[in-house]
N, C-alpha and C positions, 0 to 999 in steps of 0.2 A: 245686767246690762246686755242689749240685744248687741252681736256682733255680727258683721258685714263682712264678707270675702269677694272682693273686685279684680276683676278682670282688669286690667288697666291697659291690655295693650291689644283691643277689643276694637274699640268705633275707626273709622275710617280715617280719623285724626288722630290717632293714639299717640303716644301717651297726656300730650297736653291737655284733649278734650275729659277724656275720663279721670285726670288726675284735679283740675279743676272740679268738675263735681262735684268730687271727694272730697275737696278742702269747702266747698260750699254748704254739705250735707254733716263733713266732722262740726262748720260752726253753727248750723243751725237748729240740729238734732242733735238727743239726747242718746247717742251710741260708740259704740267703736268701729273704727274701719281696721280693715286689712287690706293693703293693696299690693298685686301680686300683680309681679312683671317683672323686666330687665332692672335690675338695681340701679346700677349704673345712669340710666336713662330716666327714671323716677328722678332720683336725689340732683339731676338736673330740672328738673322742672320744676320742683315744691318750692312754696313760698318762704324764706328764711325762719317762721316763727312755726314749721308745722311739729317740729318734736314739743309743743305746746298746746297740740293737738292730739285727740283721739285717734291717732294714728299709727300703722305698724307695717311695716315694709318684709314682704317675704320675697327674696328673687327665686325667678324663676327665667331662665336662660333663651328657651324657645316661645315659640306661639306656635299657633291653630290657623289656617291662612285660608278662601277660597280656593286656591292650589290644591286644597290637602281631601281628597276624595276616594271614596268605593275601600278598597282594602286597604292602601296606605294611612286613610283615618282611623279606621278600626285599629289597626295597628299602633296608632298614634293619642289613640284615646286610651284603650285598655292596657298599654305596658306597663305595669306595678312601677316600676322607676320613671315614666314618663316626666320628662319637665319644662313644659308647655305652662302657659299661663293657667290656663281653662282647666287642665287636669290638677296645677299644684291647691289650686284655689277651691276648686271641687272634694278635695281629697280633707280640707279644711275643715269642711262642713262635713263629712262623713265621719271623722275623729272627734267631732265633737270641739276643736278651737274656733269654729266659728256655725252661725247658725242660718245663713242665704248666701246664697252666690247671686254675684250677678255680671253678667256681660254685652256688651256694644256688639262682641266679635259674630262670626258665620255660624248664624242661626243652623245650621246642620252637625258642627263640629260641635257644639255646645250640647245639642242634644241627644248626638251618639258617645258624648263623653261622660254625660249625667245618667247616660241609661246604663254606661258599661259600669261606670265607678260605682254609683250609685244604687244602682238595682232598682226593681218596679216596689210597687208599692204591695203585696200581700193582695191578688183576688184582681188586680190589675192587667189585661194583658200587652196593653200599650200607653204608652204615656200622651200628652195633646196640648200644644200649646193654645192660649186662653187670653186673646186678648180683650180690650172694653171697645165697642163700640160706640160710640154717641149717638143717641136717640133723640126722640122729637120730644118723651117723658125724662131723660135721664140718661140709663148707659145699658148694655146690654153685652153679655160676655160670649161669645161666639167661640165655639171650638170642634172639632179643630181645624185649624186654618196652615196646614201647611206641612204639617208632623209624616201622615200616616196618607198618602192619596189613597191607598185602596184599603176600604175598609170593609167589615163584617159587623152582623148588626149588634153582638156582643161588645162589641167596641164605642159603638155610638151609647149601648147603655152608661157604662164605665164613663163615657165625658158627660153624662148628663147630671151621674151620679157627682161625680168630681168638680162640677162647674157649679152645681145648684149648691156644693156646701161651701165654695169658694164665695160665692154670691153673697151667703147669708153669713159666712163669717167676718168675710173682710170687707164687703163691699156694704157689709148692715142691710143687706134686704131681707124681712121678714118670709120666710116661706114662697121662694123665690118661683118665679111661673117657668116652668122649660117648655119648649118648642121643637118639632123636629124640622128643620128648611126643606123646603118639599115645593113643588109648582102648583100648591092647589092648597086649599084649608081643609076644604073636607078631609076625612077619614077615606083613604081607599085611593088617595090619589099619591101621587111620585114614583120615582122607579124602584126596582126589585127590593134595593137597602132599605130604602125608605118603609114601604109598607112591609116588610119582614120585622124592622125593626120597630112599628107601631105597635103593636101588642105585647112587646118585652118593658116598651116605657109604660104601660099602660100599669103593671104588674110592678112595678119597680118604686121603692118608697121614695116617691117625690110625687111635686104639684107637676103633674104633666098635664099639658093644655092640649096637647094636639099638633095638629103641623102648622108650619106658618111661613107665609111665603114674603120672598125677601123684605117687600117693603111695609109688611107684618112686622119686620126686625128692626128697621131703621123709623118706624113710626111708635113703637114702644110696647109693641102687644105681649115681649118674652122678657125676663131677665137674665133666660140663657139660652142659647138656640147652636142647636147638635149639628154638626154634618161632616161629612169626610172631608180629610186636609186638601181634596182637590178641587174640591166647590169652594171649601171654606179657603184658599185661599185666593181664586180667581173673585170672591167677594168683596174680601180686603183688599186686595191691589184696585180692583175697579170703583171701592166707594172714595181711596185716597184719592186716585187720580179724578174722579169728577169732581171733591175738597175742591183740591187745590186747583180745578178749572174754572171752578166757580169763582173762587177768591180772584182769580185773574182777570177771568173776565170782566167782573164787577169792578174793578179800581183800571184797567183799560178801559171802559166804557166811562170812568171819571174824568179820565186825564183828559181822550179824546172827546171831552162832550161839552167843550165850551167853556166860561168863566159861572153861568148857572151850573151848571154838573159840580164843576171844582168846590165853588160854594156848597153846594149839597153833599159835595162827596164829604166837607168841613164837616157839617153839620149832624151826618150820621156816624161818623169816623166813629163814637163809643160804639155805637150798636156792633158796627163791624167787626171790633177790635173783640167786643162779646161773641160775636160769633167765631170769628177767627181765633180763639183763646177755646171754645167748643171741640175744635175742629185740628186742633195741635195735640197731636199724640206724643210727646214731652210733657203733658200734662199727668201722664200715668207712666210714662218713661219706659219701660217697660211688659213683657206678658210673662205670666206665671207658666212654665211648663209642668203640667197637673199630672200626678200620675207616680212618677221619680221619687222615691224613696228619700229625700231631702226636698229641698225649697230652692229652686232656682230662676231667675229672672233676665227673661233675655231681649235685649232691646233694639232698635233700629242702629246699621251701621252707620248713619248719617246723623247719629244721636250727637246733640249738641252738648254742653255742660249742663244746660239746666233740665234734659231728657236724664242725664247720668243721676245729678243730684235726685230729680223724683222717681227714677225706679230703687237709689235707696233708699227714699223714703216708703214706697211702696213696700220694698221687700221688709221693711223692720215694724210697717203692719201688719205686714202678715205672720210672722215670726209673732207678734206679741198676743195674733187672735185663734195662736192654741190649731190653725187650720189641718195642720198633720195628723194630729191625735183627732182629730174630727171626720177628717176622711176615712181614716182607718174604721174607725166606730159606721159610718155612714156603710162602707164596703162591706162590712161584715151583715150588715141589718141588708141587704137587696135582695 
């Protein structure tokens, strides 16, 4: 039975958001949760029948806050007796009672706490988080987006390597195409990283295509597509924000367009509602940070119950499709 270790006092609503989830994903999957957090504050929240659930309460007294930055995190993450959410939960998966982590909480504190507890992965020199795009063909996993701004082209190999078996394990893509993001297709174009780091993908066992320029990535040309966490993520904040400018503007342009608009706005409302269900990242709940010596999944602070409940469903397929021992095997073949 795949087991789950939750952050529960992680999203921006804590603990009610993340703790609903929980009770959504114990009734509808075939798993066990762990939810680690303030006891106290849990055992108020859960619905009277959950000891009828797949459930198990570890407390743990403190959290991980945006506050918590530069040395004092370091300190806060790596203390052997630390007991924060993030670390008790983390320490889970590393002894082997549970087999993903996953958290709502500060995407930074999560990651300097899974690298310290954790450790890198054997031939790894940085870790990346990997999350799914929505394409014009399907989805496309971009990394890294946020981890590592300054990177070396040794690093971009490692996410191509990490993201291409990600791809084909969990995601079921055959022989997955990588890409490196670059201002140009051709061979010879981007700056310094970029074409340094073209002939090490070239060399490296996977399907490497070549470079591929942004809307290469959002029209379906990659199933994985490389770049340093300072591009990759000035990408992802600006594909959400034009999402959801779109989504806006198209239902403003409803409201104000008459009783014909209204009608028509009636009339395509599925299509919309298809696209809109597209274009919701609660659909995948969470991104895998690839790399870490365990399985960890970490999700938007604004993640709602039904973002919590699909990053654990995400996290218990990826646990069930063997990804770890496949990296490992994948790293050692480059």
């Amino acid at each position: 039975m795949t087991t789950i270790a939750l952050d529960v006092m992680g999203s921006d609503n804590y603990p009610d958001v993340d703790i609903n989830g929980a009770v959504m994903a114990a009734r509808e999957y075939d798993l066990d949760l762990i939810l680690v957090g303030d006891e106290k504050q849990m055992r108020k929240k859960l619905p009277a029948d959950w000891q009828n659930l797949p459930l198990r309460l570890v407390h743990a007294p403190d959290m991980l806050t945006m506050n918590d930055k530069n040395d004092e995190l370091v300190r806060k993450a790596r203390h052997k007796d630390a007991q924060n959410s993030m670390a008790v939960a983390i320490d889970l998966v590393k002894s082997g009672e549970a087999d993903a982590f996953v958290t709502a909480g500060n995407t930074g504190a999560a990651m300097v706490t899974a690298y310290f507890r954790m450790g890198k992965l054997k031939g790894i020199h940085r870790p990346a988080l990997a999350p799914v795009f929505p394409t014009a063909t399907g989805s496309c996993i971009v990394m890294d987006v946020g981890a590592n701004p300054d990177c070396k082209p040794r690093n971009l190999v490692d996410f191509a390597i990490l993201g291409s078996v990600y791809a084909e394990k969990v995601r079921g893509i055959k022989n997955p195409k990588v890409g490196i993001i670059s201002n140009g297709e051709e061979a010879g174009k981007g700056n310094n990283l970029v074409r340094a780091t073209y002939p090490l993908l070239e060399e490296a066992n996977i399907n490497f295509t070549g470079n591929v320029e942004g809307k290469g990535v959002i029209n379906g040309e990659v199933d994985v597509a490389v770049t340093d966490g300072f591009t990759g993520n000035v990408m992802l904040k600006s594909s959400e924000a034009v999402a959801k400018l779109l989504v806006n503007q198209i239902k403003e342009a409803i409201m104000n367009g008459g009783i014909l608009a209204k009608i028509g706005g009636l009339l395509i409302k599925p299509a919309l509602g298809t696209v809109k269900e597209m274009l919701d990242p609660s659909d995948t709940g969470a991104a895998p940070l690839l790399g870490v010596n365990g399985l960890v999944f970490i999700g938007h602070g604004s993640s709602d119950e039904n973002a919590i409940k699909n990053a654990i469903r995400v996290a218990k397929e990826t646990v069930e499709s063997d990804v770890l021992n496949a990296m490992r095997e994948a790293i050692e073949k480059k």
